[in-house]
N, C-alpha and C positions, 0 to 999 in steps of 0.2 A: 394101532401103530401106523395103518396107511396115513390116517389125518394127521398125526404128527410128522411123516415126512413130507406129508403136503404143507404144511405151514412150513418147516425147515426150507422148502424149497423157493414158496410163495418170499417168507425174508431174504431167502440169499439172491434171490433176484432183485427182490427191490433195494437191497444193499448195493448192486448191482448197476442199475438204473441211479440210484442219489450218486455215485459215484463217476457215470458217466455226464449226467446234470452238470456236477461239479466240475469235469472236466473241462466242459465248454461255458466256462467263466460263468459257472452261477444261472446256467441255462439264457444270459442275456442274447447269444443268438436264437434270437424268439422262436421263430418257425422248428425248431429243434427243439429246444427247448420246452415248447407247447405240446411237441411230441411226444417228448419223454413221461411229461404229467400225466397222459394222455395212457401211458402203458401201466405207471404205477394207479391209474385207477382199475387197471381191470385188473390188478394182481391186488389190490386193497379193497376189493366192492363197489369202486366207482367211485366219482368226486363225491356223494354223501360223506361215506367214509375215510378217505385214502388220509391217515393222517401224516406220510410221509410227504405228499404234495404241500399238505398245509404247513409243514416246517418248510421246506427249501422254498414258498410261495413268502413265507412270514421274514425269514432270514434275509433271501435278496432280491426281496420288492418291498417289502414292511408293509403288506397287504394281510392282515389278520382275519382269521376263516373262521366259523366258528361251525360246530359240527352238526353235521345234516346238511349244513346250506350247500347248495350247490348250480353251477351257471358260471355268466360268465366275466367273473373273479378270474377262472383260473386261467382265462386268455393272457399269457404276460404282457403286462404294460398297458392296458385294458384299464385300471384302476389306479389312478394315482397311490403313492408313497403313502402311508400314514391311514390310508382307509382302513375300518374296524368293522367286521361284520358280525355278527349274532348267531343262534343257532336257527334250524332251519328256514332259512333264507331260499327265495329262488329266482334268481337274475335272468333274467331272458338273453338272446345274442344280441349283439350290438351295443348292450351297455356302454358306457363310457361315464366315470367317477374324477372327476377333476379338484384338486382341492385347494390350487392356487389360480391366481389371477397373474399376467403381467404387471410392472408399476406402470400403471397410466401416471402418474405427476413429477415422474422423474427425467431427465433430457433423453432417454432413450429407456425404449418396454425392452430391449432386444436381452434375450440372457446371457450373454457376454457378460455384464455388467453387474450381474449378481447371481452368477453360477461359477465356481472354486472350479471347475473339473473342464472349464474353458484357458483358464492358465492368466484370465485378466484381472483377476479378484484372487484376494488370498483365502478367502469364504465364504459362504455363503450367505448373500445377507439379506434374503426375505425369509418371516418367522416362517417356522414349520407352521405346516395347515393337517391337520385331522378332520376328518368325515367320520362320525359314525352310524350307520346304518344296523339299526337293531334288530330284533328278533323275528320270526315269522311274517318278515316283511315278502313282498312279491315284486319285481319290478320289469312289466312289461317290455318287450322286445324296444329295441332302439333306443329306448329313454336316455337321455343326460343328464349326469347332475352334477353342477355350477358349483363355485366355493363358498357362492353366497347360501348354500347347503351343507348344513354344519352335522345332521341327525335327522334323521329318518326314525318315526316313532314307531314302537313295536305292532304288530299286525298292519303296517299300512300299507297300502296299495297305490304303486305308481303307472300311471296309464302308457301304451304301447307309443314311442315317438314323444313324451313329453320331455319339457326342458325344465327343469326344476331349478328355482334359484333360490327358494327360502326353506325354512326345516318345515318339514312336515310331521304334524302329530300324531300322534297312535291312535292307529285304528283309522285313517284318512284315509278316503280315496279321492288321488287327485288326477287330473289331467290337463292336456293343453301346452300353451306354448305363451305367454310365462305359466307356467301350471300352477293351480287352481281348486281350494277341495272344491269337491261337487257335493260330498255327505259324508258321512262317517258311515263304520260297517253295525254300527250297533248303538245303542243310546248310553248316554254317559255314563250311568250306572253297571249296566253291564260293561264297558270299558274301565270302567273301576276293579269290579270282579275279575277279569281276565287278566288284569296287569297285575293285579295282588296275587293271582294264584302260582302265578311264574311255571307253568307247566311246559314250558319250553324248556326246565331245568332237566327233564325227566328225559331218558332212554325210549328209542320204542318199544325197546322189551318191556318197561315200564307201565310203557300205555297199552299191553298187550287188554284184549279184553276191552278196550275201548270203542275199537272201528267203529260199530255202531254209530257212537257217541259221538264222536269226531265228523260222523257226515250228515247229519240231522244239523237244524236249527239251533243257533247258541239261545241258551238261556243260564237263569243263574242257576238250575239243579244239573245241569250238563257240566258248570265250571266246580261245582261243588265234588261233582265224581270225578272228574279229571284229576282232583288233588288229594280224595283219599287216602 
């Protein structure tokens, strides 16, 4: 009985919290706004879990969370519009996700000129831009990434301070400024294996009985147990 009035209490707060979010326009006064996240994670498990954040994150930022990931996505404004993330992801501070350019060939970059919500345009008329960023990726403190970064390949590693302008493939680790693979984390084959197994689809209760497995050496009898 105690734990069901503790969950009754744990919801009616965060009912509580999305409700005050909402108040303040959609949490767009950020520093607020970044606060409130900030409380519904400790009443959801923390940004792993909180899938209250990830809605009112998904609604009015159209920054898509995917479960486990956690970092800094949930700083608002942090991540362009339209960015898609994967499940257990982990963002370092100072991210920054950009996924347009200004028009360089146009008489003026300024966004007057093709942003609706400035009152000089009746629309908006640069195409929407998507990043997606996949699964068990890692992304080093400070890092940027450019619009000329379309996708981020699952397991890849982006180095602390790089500036990323091209997609990076699974299982990359890059770095530098314009960044750069330096190697992959495994040989093609076993990148084959890991991608086919999708075990980032699984729960950790899932993978309970794994740890082991998980902190050893990838090989192909490690990816074969994961998927049992």
């Amino acid at each position: 009985m105690s734990a069901l009035k503790s969950g009754l209490r744990t919801h009616s707060l965060s009912g509580l919290v999305r409700a005050s979010y909402k108040l303040l326009q959609g949490g767009r006064r950020r520093s607020v706004g970044s606060l409130l996240l900030n409380i519904l994670f400790r009443l959801e498990g923390g940004a792993y879990r909180s899938a209250t954040a990830r809605e009112l994150l998904k609604n009015d930022y159209s920054v898509d969370v995917g479960a486990h990931s956690y970092g800094e996505m949930f700083v608002l404004g942090a991540f362009a519009p339209s960015v898609r993330i994967g499940r257990y992801v982990s963002v370092g501070k100072g991210v920054r996700v950009f996924t347009q350019n200004h028009p360089i060939d146009w008489v003026s970059t300024h966004p007057y000129f093709y942003e609706r919500h400035f009152g000089h345009v009746r629309e908006d008329l640069l195409e929407p831009a998507t990043t997606v960023i996949e699964h068990d990726v890692w992304i080093g403190q400070s890092a940027i990434l450019l619009p000329g970064c379309k996708r981020v390949g699952t397991g890849a590693i982006i180095g602390a301070g790089a500036i990323v302008t091209k997609d990076v493939p699974p299982y990359a680790i890059v770095a530098g400024s314009p960044a750069k693979v330096l190697r992959y984390r495994f040989d093609e084959l076993l990148r084959e294996h890991l991608l086919a197994s999708r075990w980032w689809e699984k729960e950790p209760e899932e993978l309970a009985g794994t740890e082991e497995a998980m902190t050893r050496l990838c090989d192909r009898a490690l990816i074969e147990a994961l998927v049992e």
